[in-house]
C-alpha positions in Angstrom: -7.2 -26.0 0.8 -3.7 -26.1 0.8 -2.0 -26.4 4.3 0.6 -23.6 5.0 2.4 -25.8 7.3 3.7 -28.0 4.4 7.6 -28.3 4.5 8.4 -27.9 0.4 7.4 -24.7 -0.4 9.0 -23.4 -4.3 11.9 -22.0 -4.0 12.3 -18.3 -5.3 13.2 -19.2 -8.8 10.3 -21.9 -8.7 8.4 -19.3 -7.2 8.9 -16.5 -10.0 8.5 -19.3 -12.6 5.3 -20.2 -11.4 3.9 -16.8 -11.4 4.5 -16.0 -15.1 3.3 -19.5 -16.3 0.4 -18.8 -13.9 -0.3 -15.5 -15.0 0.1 -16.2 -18.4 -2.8 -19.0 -18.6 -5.1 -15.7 -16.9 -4.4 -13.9 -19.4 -5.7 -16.2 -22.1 -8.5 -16.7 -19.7 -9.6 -13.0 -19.0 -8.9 -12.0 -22.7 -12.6 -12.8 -23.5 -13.9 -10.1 -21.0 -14.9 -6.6 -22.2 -16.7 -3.9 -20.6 -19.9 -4.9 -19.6 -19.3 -8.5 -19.5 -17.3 -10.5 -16.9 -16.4 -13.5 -15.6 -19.8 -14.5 -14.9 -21.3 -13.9 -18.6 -23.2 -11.2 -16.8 -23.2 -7.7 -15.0 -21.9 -9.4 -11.9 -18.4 -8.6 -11.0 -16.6 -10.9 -9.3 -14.6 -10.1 -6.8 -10.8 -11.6 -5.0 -9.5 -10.6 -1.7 -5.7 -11.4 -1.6 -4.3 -10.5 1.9 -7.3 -11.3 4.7 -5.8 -9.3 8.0 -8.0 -6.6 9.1 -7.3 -3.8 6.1 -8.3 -6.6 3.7 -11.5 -7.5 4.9 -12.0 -3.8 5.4 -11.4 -3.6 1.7 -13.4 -6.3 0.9 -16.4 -4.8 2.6 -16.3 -1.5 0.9 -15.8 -3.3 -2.4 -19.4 -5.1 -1.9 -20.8 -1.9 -0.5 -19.5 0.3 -3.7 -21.6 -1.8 -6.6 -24.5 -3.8 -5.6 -23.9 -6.5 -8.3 -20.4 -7.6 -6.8 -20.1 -11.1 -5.5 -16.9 -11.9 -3.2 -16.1 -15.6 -4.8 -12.4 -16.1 -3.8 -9.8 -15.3 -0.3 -6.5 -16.0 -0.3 -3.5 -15.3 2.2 -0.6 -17.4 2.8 -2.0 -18.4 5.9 -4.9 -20.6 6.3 -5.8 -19.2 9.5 -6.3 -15.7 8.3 -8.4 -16.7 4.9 -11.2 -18.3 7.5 -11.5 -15.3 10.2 -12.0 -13.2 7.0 -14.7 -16.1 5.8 -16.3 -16.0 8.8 -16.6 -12.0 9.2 -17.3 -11.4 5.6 -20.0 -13.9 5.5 -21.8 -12.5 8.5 -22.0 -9.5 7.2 -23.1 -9.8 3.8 -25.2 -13.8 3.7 -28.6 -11.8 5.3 -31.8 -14.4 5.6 -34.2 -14.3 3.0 -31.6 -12.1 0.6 -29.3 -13.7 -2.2 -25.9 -14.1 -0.7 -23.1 -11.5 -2.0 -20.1 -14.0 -0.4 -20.1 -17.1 -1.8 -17.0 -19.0 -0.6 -16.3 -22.4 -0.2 -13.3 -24.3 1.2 -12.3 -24.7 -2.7 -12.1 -20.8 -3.1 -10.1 -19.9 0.0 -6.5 -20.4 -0.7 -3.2 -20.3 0.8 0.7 -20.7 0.6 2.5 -18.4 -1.0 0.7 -18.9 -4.5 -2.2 -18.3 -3.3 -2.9 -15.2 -5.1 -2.5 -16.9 -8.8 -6.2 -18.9 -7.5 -7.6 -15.9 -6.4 -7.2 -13.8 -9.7 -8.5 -16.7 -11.5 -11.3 -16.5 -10.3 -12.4 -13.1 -10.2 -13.2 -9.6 -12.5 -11.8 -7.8 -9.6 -8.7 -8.2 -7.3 -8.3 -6.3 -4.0 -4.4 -6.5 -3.3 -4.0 -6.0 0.7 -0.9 -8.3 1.5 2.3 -7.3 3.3 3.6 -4.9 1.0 6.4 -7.3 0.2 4.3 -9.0 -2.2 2.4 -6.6 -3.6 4.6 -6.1 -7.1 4.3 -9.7 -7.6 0.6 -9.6 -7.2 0.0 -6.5 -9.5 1.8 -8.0 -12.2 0.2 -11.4 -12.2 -3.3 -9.4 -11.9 -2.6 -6.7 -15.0 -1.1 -9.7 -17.3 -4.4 -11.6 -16.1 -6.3 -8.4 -17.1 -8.3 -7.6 -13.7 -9.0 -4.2 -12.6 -7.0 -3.3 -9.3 -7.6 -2.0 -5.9 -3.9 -1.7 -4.3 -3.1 -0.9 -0.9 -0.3 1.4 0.0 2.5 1.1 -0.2 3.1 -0.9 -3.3 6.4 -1.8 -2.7 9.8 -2.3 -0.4 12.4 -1.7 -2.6 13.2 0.4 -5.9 13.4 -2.7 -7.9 9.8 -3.9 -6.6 8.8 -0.1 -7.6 10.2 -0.1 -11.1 8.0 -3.5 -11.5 4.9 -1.9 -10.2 5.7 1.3 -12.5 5.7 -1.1 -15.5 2.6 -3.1 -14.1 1.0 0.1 -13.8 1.6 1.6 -17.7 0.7 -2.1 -18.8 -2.5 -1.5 -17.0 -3.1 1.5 -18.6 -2.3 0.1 -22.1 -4.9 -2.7 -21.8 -7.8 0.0 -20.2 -7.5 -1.5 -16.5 -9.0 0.4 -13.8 -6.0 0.4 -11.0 -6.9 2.5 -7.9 -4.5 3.3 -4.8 -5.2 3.1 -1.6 -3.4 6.1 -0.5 -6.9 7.0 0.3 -6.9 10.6 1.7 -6.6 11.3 -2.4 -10.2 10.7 -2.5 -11.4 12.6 0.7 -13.4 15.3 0.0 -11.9 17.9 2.3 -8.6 17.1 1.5 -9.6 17.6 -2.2 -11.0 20.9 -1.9 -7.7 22.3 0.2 -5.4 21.1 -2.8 -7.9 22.5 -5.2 -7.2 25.5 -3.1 -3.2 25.4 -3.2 -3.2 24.7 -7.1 -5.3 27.7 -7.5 -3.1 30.2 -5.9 -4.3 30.9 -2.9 -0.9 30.5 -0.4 0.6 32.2 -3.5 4.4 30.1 -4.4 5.0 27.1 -2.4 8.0 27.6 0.0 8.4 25.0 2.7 6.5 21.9 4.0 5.8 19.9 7.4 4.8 16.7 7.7 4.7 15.3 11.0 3.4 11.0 12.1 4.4 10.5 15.5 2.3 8.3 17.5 2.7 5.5 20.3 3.0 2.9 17.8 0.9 -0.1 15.7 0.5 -3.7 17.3 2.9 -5.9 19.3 4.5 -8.8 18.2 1.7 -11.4 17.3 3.3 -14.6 18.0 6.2 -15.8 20.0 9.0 -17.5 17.9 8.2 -20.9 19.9 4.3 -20.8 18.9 5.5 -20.6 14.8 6.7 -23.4 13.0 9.8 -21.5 11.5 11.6 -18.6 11.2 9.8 -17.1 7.8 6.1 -18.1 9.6 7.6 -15.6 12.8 8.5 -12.9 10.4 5.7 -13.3 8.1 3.2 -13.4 11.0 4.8 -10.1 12.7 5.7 -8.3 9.3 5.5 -4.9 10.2 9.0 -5.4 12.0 10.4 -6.7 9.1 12.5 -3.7 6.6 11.8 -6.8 4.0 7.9 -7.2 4.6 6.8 -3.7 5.7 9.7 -1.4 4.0 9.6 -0.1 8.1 7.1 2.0 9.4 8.1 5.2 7.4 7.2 3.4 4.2 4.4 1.5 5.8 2.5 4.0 7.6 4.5 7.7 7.2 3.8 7.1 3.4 0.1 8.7 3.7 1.6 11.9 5.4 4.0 12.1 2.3 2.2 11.5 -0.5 0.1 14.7 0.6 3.8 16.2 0.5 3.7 14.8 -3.5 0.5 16.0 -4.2 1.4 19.5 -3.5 3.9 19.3 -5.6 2.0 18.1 -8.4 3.8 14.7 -8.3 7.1 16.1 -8.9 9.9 14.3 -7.6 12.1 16.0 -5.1 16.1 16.0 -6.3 18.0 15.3 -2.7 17.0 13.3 0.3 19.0 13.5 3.5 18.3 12.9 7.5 18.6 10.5 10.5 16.7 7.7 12.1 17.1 4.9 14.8 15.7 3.0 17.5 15.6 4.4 20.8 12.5 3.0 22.3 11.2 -0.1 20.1 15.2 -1.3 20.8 14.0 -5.3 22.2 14.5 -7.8 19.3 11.1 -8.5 19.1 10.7 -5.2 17.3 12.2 -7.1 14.4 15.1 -4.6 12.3 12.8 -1.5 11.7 13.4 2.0 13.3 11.3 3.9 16.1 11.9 7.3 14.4 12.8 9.3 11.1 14.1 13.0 10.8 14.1 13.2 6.6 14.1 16.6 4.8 13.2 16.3 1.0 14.3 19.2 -1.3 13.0 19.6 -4.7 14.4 21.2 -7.5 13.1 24.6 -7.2 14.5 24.7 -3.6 11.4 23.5 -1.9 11.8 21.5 1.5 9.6 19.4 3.1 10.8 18.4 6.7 9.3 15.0 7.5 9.4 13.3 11.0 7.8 9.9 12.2 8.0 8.4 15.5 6.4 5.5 17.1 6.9 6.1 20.8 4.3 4.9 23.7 3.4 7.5 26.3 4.6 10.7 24.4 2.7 13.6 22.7 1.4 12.3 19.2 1.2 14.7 16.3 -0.3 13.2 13.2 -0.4 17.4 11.2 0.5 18.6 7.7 1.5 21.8 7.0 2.2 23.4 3.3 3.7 27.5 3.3 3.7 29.7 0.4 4.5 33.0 -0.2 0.7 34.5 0.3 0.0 32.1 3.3 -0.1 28.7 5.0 -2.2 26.0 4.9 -2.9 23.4 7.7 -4.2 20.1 5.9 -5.4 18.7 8.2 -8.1 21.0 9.3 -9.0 21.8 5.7 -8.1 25.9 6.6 -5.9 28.5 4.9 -4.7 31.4 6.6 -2.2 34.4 5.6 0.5 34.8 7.4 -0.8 37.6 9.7 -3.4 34.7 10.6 -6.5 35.9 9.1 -8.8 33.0 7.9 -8.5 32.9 4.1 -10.5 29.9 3.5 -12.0 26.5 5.2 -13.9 24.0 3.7 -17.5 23.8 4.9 -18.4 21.0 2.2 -19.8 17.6 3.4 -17.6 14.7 4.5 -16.8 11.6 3.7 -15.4 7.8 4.3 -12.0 7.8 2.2 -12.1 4.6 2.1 -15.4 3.7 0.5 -15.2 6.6 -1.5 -12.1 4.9 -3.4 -13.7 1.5 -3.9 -16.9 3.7 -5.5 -15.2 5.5 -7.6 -12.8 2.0 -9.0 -16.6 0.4 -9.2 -18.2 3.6 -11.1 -15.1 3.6 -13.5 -15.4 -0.2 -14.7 -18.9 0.2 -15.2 -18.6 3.2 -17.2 -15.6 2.2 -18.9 -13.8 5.1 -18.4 -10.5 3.5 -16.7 -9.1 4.5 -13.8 -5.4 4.6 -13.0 -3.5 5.9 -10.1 -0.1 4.0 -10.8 2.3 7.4 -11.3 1.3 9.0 -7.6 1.3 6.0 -5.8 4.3 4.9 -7.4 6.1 8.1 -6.7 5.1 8.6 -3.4 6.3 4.8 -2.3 9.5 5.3 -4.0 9.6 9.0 -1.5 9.1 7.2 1.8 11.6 4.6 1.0 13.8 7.2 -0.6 13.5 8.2 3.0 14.3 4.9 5.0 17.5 5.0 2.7 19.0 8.5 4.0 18.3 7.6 7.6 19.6 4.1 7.6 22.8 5.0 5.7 23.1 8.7 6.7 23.6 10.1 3.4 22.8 12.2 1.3 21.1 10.4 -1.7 19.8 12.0 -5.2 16.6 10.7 -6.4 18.3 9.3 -9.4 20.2 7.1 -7.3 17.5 5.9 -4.9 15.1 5.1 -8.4 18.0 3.0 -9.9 18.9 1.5 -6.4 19.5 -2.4 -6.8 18.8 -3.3 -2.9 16.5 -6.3 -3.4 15.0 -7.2 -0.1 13.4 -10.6 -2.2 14.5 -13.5 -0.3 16.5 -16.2 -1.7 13.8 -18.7 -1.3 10.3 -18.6 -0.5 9.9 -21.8 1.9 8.7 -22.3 5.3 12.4 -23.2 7.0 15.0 -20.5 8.1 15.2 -17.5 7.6 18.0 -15.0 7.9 17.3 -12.6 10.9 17.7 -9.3 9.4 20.2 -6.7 11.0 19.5 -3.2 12.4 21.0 -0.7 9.7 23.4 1.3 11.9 24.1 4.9 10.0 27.8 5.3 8.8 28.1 1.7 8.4 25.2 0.4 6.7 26.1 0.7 3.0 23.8 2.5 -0.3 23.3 -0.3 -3.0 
């Protein structure tokens, strides 16, 4: 395996050069598969985990629980560490005495570096992408030119220019009859489904307003000390989710979920002005990497629908994780699955049966390659990314921005070289001052 420690890494141009010779040479490779028939010459599907932290090997579990002829051949992460703890979990729970063994990993098929993922799509039918979401155009693109069907986590990018790559990756995947499922996952739970059945049938009558609401005490602390990493990038890298460059901050990271359901209400329709505040009041210690401890955004479509959206990751204060969607016949809240008018008679729960969001996704990207009827969530996830950092935008540069201009932004968080050496220590974006690119 390769070491991650190893002082020459490629430099980004290396890096990006790589990747389309790499991908490139799949594609030659996977052009022989069809429906029916994959890497294997069998029914097996083989499947690649790129990105091994906990959400990864959670992926990878439902993956091999979702088709019982799946086989996990290949890991990869860009550290070494983190491709072994998955090894280790993975393998315990799937290598059962006296039963064929569904992981089947060696230290030859559990990669690292940053080009780790081009090994890892070699090698398998299906790729599960759940890196830091900096990566995560890089890796679509290399898996839709190698032509693997997709499971992508959310979001599925940082930037506009990493979403207008996965918007491309995305209708390429459609083009060549790739299966490419999101994992904005409350899409697939049942509940959730039968409320926006609900809303699209008329039932709140015209949509008016919408609330949104994430506020909680916060995700994990800093992993690792700077002194206990062997260089800047390996600090950031390790503690991403501080990072605007690696996470997108927490309102793209984690707020996302809360406003894709905003999206889906509105059909996917994009909203035409963004505006709102943000800061850091609490997470303020440089630890906490660049990101912000809260967002205030209000969205307004076209029509003259707003959706007021507010995140907050503060310890030891009330937490509020509730969607709300009014209409002209009544309101609905989401997350209890229940309509009321606005008098507050009960127009409508759902008394259906529930599910796990997450395996439900992984069976229904399973179900579709089988039947070969394709699979592909690229516009929504696409759209709802492009919202959340849309709304990082407004609140670090305290404008008002037109979706127009946030699609056709040209802030590229990409790093000027992907090497483990120094790395610039990204600034807090101070509204008024921090510039729209």
């Amino acid at each position: 395996m390769q070491n991650t420690a190893t002082p020459s890494e490629p430099s980004r141009r290396d890096f990006l050069a790589a990747t389309a010779v790499g991908a490139a040479s799949l594609t030659a490779v996977s052009s022989s598969l069809h429906a029916g028939l994959f890497a294997s010459g069998s029914d097996l599907l083989k499947v690649g985990l790129i990105g091994c932290g906990g959400r990864g090997t959670g992926a990878a579990e439902q993956a091999l629980n979702a088709d019982p002829a799946t086989e996990l051949v290949a890991l990869g992460d860009i550290f070494e560490d983190a491709t072994q703890r998955a090894r280790r979990s993975l393998t315990r729970m799937f290598n059962k005495a006296g039963a064929s063994p569904r992981v089947t990993l060696s230290d030859d098929t559990c990669y690292s570096g940053f080009d780790n993922y081009l090994r890892v799509i070699e090698k398998s039918d299906v790729v599960l992408l759940a890196t830091t979401p900096h990566f995560r155009p890089q890796h679509l693109r290399a898996a839709v030119e190698a032509g693997k069907h997709v499971f992508c986590e959310k979001p599925v990018a940082v930037d506009a220019p990493g979403v207008r790559s996965v918007m491309e990756s995305s209708q390429m995947a459609q083009a060549k009859g790739l299966s490419l499922v999101s994992g904005l996952c409350w899409r697939y739970h049942p509940g959730k489904q039968a409320t926006f059945e609900q809303i699209k049938g008329g039932l709140i009558g015209e949509i008016v307003s919408m609330q949104c609401s994430y506020m909680t005490g916060g995700v994990w602390d800093p992993r690792r000390t700077r002194d206990k990493c062997s260089s800047e990038m390996e600090y950031q890298i390790r503690n991403w989710y501080y990072y605007t460059w690696l996470s997108g901050d927490f309102n793209v990271e984690q707020h996302i979920h809360s406003l894709d359901k905003m999206m889906w209400a509105m059909n996917d329709e994009v909203p035409a002005t963004i505006s709102g505040s943000g800061g850091r009041q609490v997470r303020t210690d440089d630890k906490y990497g660049n990101i912000y401890d809260h967002f205030d955004i209000v969205y307004t479509w076209p029509n003259g629908v707003k959706a007021f959206a507010r995140c907050r990751h503060w310890p030891n204060c009330e937490n509020e994780v509730e969607d709300y969607i009014i209409g002209t016949k009544g309101r609905v809240d989401v997350m209890s699955h229940k309509i009321e008018d606005h008098a507050g008679n009960l127009l409508w729960k759902y008394d259906g049966p529930d599910g796990d969001m997450y395996q439900i996704e992984h069976n229904e990207l399973f179900a579709s390659i089988r039947e070969g009827k394709p699979l592909n969530n690229g516009d929504y996830m696409c759209k709802s990314t492009m919202l959340a950092i849309a709304g990082r935008m407004a609140g670090y540069t305290g404008q008002r921005l037109t979706w127009d201009a946030v699609m056709n932004s040209k802030e590229d968080l990409t790093p000027q070289a992907y090497e483990w050496g120094d790395h610039p220590v990204p600034t807090v974006a101070i509204p008024g001052k921090t510039p729209f690119v």
